[in-house]
N, C-alpha and C positions, 0 to 999 in steps of 0.2 A: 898643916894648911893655916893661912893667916887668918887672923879675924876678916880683915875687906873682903878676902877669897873667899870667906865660907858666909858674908852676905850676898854677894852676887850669887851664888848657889842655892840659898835658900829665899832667892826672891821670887815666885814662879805662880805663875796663878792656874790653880788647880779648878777645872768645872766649871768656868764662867767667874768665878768668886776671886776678888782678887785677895792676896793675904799681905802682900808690901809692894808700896809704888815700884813699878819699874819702868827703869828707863830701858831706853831705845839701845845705848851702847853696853846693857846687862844684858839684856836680849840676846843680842849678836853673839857676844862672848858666850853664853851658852849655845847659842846654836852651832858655833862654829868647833868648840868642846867634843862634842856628840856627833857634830859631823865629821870630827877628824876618827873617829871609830870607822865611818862607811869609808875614810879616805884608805885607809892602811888594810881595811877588809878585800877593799875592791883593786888594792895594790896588789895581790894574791890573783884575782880574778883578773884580772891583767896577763898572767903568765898564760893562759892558755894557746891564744891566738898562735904567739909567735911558736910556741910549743909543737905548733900542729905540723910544722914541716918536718921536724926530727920524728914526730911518734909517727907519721904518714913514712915516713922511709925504713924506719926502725922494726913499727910491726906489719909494713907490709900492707897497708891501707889503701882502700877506696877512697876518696873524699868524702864520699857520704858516709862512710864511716867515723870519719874526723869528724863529722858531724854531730855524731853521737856523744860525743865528748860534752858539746856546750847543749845537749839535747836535755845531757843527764841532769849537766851541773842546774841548768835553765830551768829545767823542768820541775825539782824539788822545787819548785816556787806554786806549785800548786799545794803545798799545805801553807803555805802564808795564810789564809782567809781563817783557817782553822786556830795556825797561833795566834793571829789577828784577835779573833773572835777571845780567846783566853786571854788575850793581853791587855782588851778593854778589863776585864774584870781581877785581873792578878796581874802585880807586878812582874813582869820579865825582864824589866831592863838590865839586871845582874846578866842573865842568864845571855842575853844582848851581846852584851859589851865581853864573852868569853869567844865570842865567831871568829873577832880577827885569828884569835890563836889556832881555831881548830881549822880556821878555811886555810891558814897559813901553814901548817901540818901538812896538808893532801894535798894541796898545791903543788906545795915545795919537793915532793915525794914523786907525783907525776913523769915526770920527764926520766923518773927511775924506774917505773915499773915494770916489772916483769914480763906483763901480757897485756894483750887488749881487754880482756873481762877485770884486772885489777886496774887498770886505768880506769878506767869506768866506776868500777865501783869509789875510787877516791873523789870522783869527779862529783858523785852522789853523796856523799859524805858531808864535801863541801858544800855543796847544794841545800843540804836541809842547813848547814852551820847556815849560809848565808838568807836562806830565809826567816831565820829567827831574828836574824839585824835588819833586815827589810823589813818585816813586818809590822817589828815592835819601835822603834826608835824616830822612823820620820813623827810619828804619833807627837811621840814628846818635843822634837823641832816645831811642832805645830802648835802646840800650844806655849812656848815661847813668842810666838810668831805674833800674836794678837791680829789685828787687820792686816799685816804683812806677812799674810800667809806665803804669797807667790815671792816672796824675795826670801822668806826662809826656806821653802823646799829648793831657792837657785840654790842658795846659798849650800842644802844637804847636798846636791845635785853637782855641785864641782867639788865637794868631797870626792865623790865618787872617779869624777870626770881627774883628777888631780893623783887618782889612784890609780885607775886602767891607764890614763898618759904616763907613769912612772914604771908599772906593773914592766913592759915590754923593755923598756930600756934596762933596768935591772936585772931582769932573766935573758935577754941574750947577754950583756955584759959578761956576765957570772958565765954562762957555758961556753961566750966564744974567748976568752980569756983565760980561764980552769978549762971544766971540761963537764958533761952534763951531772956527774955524778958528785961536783961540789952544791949544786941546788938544793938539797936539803938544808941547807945552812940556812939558808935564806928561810927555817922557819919562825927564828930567833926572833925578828922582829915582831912578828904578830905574837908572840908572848909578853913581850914588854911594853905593847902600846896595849892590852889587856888590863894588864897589872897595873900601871897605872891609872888609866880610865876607870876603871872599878877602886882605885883610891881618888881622882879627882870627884870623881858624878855620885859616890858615897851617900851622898847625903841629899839626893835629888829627891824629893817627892815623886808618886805615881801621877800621873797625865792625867786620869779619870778619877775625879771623888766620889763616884757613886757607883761602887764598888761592890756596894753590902743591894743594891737597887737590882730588879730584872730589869734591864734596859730591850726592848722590843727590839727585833728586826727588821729594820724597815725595807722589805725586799722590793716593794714597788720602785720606793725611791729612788735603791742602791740600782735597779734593772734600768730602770729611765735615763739615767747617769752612763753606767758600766757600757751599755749596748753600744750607742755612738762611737764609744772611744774604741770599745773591743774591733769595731772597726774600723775605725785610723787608724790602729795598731798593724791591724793586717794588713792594709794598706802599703805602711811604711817597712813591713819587718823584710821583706826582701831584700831593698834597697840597702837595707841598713848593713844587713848580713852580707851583701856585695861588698859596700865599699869599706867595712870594719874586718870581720870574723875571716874573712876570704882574701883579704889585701897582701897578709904576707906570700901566704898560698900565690896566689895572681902572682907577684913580682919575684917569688924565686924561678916561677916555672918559666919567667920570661929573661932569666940572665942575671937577677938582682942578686948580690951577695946576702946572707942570713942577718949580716948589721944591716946594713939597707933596708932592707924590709922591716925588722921590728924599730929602726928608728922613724919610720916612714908613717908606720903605725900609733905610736908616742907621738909623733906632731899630728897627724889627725886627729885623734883624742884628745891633746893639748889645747891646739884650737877649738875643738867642740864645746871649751870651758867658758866661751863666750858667749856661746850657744845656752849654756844654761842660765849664765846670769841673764842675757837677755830678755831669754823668754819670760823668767820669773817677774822683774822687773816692769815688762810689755805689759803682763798679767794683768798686774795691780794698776797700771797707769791708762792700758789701753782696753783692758779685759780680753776676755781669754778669747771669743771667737776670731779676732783682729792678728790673733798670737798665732792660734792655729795655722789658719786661710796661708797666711803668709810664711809659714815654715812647711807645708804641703807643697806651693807653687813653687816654691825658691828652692827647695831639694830636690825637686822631681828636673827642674829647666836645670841645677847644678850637676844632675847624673849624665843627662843626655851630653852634656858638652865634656864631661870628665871623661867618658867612654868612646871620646872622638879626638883628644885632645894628646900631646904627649909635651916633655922638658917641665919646665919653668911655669907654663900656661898649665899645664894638669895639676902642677902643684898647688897653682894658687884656687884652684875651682875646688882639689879637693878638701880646701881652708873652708869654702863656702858651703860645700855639702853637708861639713862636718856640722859646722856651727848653726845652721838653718833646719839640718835633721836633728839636733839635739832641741832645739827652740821647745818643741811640743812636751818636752819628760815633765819643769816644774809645771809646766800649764795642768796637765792632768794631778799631779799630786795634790796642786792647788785646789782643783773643783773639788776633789774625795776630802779632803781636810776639810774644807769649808763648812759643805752641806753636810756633813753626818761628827759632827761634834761630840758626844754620844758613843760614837761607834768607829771612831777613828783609826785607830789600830786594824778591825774587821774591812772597813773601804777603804785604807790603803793594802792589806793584804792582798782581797781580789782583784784590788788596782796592780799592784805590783805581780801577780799570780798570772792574769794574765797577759801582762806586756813581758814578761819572763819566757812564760810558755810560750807564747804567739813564736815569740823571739829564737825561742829554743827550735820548735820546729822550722822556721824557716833556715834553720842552717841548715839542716838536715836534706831538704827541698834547694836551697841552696846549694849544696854541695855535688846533688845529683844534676841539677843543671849545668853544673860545671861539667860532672865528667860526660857527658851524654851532649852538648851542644858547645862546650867553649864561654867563652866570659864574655866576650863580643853581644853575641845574638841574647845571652841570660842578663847583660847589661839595658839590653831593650826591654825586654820582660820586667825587669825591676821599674825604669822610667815609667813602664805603662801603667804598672799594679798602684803608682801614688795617685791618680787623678780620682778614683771612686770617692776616696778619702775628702775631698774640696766639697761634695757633697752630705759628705755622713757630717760634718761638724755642725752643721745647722740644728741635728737633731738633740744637741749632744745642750741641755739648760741646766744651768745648779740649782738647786734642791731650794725653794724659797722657804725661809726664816719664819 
């Protein structure tokens, strides 16, 4: 590593204290570093979607059983609070930056398993890997971030967004060109963006310096905050799971080729990347209620016409769903960053724990509406479940200083 390489690295302000001027464009470059971890983590977590029409035929599935799949994976996000909570006071970012490899393992494996209980169990696997990078890592984006918290969690935020858009097109490529059983290959690369991430971010300081300190729990705070959102979330995780988790599913059962539909999938999520920047962006410029209000009304009026809509005109609404449903992810990041400085790591864990889980069961709930009423009339149900949300954001205040 170069000398210039290893000042930007070691310019980082730990605790409030700063230890060397930084600028705005050292900033970035670290944030962008660390989020290229969540991008190649969550390029893994991408395979599943398109996955679910081969394991749905393969072992003989219910849809709600496909469900189970992003139930499992989703669901290990409820120990996030718990690494959260360990990872204000001990460094885990090692431990972090080792997920792309192990999420990239049982991913990559997936499509080959044996049975439905070893699907599942890889899907779990990956699930605790990836709550360990959820938990611990947007923490340290955060404190790179100074006052631009909401442009550093966009900026983690199309990581992600740049990995589930990629994830789809690389796992259909790979089986409908080979064959499902060359996909383990595909686990190579989250061993090498591992490896070297843990040589690049080496030398990173821990996010918290008051480490050796009992730092209190501020549960009133974290509850006053969490509540609000916990219901937005629910609000939106329907909808979400309709027009994402459920899309490739939708368009094969309606005639669409297996390319089709997972590239259909990669430009939804593509698009959503504007969705994150913007929202972050909005955050900081217009503040966060302004950010919400207007990614609740505009995905909720973008479902109803996307589930009425068909050609050229569906495609472009579901550009507007994508990026208007995503608007809300860095908004939320932003407030749990902000208010609990302290305890960072802890309120993005339950932040992320439960927008995971919310997320996870609604596929599941998702999947059975599919097979029991069709996509049509479960497309209304979604539409209607956004509007409670237009009113939960009022209650939703950050944590005053």
């Amino acid at each position: 590593m170069s000398k210039s390489e290893s000042s930007i690295l070691h310019e980082v302000e730990i605790g409030g204290k700063k230890q060397a001027k930084k600028s705005p464009s050292s900033s970035t470059i670290k944030t962008i570093i660390v989020s290229s971890a969540h991008g190649m983590h969550d390029t893994y977590s991408g395979f599943i979607a398109p996955l679910l029409p081969f394991l749905i035929e393969r072992l003989s599935l219910l849809k709600a059983e496909a469900g189970l799949f992003i139930l499992f994976f989703q669901g290990a996000s409820i120990l996030q609070p718990i690494i959260g909570h360990i990872g204000d006071r001990t460094n885990l970012r090692k431990f972090a930056l080792v997920a792309p490899a192990v999420t990239g393992i049982f991913l990559s494996l997936l499509g080959t398993a044996p049975s439905f209980s070893v699907a599942l169990l890889y899907c779990l696997i990956a699930g605790i890997s990836s709550a360990a990078l959820h938990a611990t890592l947007p923490a340290l984006v955060s404190s790179f971030s100074g006052e631009n918290v909401g442009k550093g969690m966009g900026i983690w935020m199309v990581g992600g967004e740049l990995g589930v858009m990629l994830g789809p097109i690389l796992i259909t490529a790979v089986v409908t060109t080979f064959s499902m059983e060359a996909t383990p290959w595909l686990m190579i690369g989250g061993f090498v963006v591992s490896v070297l991430l843990s040589f690049l971010l080496k030398d990173l300081p821990f996010h918290n310096s008051v480490t050796n300190q009992q730092i209190k729990i501020p549960v009133k705070e974290l509850a006053a905050i969490l509540l609000p959102i916990t219901g937005i979330t629910v609000t939106r995780s329907i909808l979400r799971t309709c027009s994402v988790l459920y899309l490739p599913v939708f368009l094969t059962d309606n005639g669409s080729s297996i390319w089709f539909a997972g590239i259909s999938l990669s430009i939804a999520q593509g698009i959503g990347i504007l969705g994150t920047i913007s929202g972050g962006l909005l955050n900081d410029r217009l503040g966060y209620k302004i950010t919400i209000i207007l990614s609740l009304i505009v995905s909720a009026f973008a479902m109803i016409f996307f589930s009425r809509s068909q050609g050229i005109t569906q495609v472009i609404i579901l550009a507007i769903l994508s990026i208007s449903s995503l608007m809300i992810l860095p908004v939320g990041m932003a407030i749990v960053q902000k208010s609990f400085p302290k305890n960072r790591s802890l309120a993005n864990g339950l932040y992320l724990a439960l927008l995971f889980g919310i997320n996870a069961l609604a596929g599941v709930v998702t999947g059975a509406m599919y097979d029991r009423i069709g996509v049509s009339r479960h497309s209304t149900g979604a539409e209607l479940s956004h509007y409670p949300g237009c009113r939960l954001f009022y209650c939703c205040q950050e944590k005053r200083k």
